[in-house]
C-alpha positions in Angstrom: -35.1 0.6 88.7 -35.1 3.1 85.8 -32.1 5.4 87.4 -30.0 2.6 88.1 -30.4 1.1 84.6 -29.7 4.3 83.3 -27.1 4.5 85.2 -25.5 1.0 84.6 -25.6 2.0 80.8 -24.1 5.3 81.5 -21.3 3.2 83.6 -21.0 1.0 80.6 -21.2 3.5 77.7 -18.1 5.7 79.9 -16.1 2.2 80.3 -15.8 1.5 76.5 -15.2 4.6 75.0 -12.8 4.4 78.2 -11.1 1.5 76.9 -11.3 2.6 73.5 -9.5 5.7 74.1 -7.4 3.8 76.3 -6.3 1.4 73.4 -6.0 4.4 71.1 -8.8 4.8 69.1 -10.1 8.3 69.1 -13.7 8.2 67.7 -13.5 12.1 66.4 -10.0 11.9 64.9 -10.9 8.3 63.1 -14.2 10.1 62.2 -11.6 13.0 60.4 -9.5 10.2 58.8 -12.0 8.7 57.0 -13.6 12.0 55.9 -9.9 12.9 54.6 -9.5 9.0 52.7 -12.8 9.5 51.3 -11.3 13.1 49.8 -8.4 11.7 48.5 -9.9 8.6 47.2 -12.7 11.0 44.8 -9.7 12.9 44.0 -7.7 9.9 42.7 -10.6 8.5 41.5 -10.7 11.9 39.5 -7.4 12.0 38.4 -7.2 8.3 37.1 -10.4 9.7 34.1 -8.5 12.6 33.5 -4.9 10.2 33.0 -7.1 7.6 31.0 -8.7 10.3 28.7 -5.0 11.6 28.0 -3.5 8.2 27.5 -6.2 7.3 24.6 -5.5 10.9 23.2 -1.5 9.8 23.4 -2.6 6.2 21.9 -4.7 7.7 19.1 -1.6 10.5 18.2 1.0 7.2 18.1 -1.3 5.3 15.8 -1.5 9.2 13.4 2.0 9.5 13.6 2.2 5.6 12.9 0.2 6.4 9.7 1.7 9.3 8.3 5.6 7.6 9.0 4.9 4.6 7.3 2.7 7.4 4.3 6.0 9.1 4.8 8.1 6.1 3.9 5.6 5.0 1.2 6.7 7.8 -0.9 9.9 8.1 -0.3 10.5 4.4 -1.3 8.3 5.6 -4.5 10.4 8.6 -5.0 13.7 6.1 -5.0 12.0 3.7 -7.2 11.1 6.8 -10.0 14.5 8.7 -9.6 16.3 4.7 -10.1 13.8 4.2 -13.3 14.9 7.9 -14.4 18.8 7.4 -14.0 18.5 4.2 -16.1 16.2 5.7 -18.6 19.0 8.6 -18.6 21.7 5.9 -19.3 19.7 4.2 -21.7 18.8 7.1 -24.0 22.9 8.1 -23.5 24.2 5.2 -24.8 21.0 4.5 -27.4 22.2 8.2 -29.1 25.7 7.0 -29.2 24.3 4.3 -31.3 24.8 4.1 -35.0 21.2 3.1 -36.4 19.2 3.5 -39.4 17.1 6.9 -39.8 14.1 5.6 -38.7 14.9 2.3 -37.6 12.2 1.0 -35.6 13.1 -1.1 -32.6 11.5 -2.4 -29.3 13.7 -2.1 -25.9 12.7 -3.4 -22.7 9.8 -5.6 -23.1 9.0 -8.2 -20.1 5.9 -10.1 -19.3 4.7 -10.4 -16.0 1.5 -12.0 -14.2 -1.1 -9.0 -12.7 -2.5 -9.2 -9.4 -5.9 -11.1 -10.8 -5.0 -14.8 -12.2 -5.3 -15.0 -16.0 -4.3 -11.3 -16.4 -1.1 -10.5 -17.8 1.0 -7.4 -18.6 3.3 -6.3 -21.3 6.0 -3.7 -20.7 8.1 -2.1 -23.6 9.9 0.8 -24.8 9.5 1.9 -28.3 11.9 3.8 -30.1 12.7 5.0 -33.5 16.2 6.2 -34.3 17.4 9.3 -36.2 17.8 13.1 -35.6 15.1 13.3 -38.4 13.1 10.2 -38.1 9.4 11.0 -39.0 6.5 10.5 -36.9 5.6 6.9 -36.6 1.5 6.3 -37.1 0.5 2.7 -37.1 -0.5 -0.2 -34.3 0.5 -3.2 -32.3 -0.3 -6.4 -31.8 0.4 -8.8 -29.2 0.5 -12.8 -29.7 0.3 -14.9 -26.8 1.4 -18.5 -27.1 -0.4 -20.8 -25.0 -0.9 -24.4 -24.0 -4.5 -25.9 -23.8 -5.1 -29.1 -23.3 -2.0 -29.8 -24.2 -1.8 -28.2 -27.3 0.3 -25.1 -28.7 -2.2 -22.6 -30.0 -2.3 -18.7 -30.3 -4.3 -15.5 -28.7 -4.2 -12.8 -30.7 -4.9 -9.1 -29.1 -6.4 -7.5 -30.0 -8.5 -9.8 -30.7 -10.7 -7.7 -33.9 -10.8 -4.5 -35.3 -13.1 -3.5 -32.5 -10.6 -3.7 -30.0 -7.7 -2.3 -32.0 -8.3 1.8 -30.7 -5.9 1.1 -27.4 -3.4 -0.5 -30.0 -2.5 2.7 -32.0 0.8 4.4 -32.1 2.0 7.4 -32.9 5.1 8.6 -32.2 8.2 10.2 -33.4 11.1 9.6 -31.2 10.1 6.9 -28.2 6.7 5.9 -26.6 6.9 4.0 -23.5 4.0 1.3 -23.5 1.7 -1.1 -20.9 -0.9 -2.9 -22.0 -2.9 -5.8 -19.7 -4.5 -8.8 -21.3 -6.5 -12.0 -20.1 -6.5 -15.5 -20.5 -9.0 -18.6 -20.0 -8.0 -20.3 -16.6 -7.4 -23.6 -19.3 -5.0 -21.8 -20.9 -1.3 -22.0 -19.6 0.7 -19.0 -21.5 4.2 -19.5 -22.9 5.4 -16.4 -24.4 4.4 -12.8 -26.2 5.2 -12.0 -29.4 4.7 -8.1 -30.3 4.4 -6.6 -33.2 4.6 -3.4 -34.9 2.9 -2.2 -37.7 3.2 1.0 -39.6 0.0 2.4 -40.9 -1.0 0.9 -44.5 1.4 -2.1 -44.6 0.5 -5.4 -43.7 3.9 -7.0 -43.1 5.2 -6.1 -39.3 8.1 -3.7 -39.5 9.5 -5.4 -36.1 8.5 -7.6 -33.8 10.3 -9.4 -30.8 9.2 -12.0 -28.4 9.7 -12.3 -24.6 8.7 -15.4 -22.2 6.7 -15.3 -18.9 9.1 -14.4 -16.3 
């Protein structure tokens, strides 16, 4: 019985690869095929790292490039902004020469108030300036005086507020001196206006002073 099973499975074994061979599958080529799919599928598998590690390089060199443009643009727009201040500064000193004033007339130009970035802080802008080819040097201080509303009352801040605080209120100048200067108020406090004040060194009474309102 042994050599004709043998056999039979021998018969049977010939007939399918037979009829595989006969449908067209050949077990050593498909054997080749997938050896060569396997190949290319490491190699893509390869090249998609090496594409993914190249596309986060190009990401990260937008997002650079990103940075330094808009850096770029920063200060340019800042470079605009100081050439505009410069050109009207130019104009204004043109026209402030032209001018017929006093020798030594004091005078303050270009004062506005503004709200700072933290509520309750203020800022004062101004431009000092003293006319005269020979005007002496100016040595004396500032004040400011803020009029507020508080519980709906009109009362006054004064700043500085003592002779403690009065070293960052100093001038001296001879021709212009361009001036900011921050101050703070009580969250109660609603403020109206800025008065400043100029004072020459010695005298008591204000030698000119000018108000502006909150813009």
């Amino acid at each position: 019985m042994l050599p004709f099973v043998l056999a039979t499975l021998a018969l049977i074994w010939f007939a399918y690869n037979s009829g595989l061979e006969f449908a067209g599958f050949h077990r050593d080529e498909t054997q080749q095929e997938l050896t060569s799919l396997r190949a290319k599928v490491a190699r893509l598998t390869e090249e998609n790292v090496g594409l993914g590690k190249k596309v986060a390089q190009f990401e990260q060199q937008i997002q650079m490039e990103k940075g330094q443009a808009g850096e770029t643009a920063r200060q340019m727009k800042n470079l605009s902004d100081e050439n505009m201040r410069l050109q009207e500064d130019l104009n204004f000193f043109q026209n402030l020469t032209a001018e017929n004033g006093k020798e030594g007339e004091l005078a303050i130009h270009r004062l506005s108030l503004e709200r700072d970035k933290i509520p309750g802080e203020y800022r004062v802008r101004m431009l000092l300036v003293q006319s005269g080819q020979r005007a002496k040097e100016f040595v004396g201080s500032y004040q400011l005086v803020a009029t507020v509303l508080q519980n709906g009352r009109r009362t006054t801040q004064l700043f500085p507020s003592s002779d403690a605080g009065n070293e960052q209120f100093q001038l001296n100048f001879k021709y212009y001196m361009r001036l900011e200067q921050s101050f703070s108020l009580p969250q109660n406090m609603q403020l109206l206006n800025v008065q400043v004040r100029l004072f020459e060194h010695g005298v008591a009474e204000p030698k000119a002073r000018q108000s502006v309102n909150l813009g």
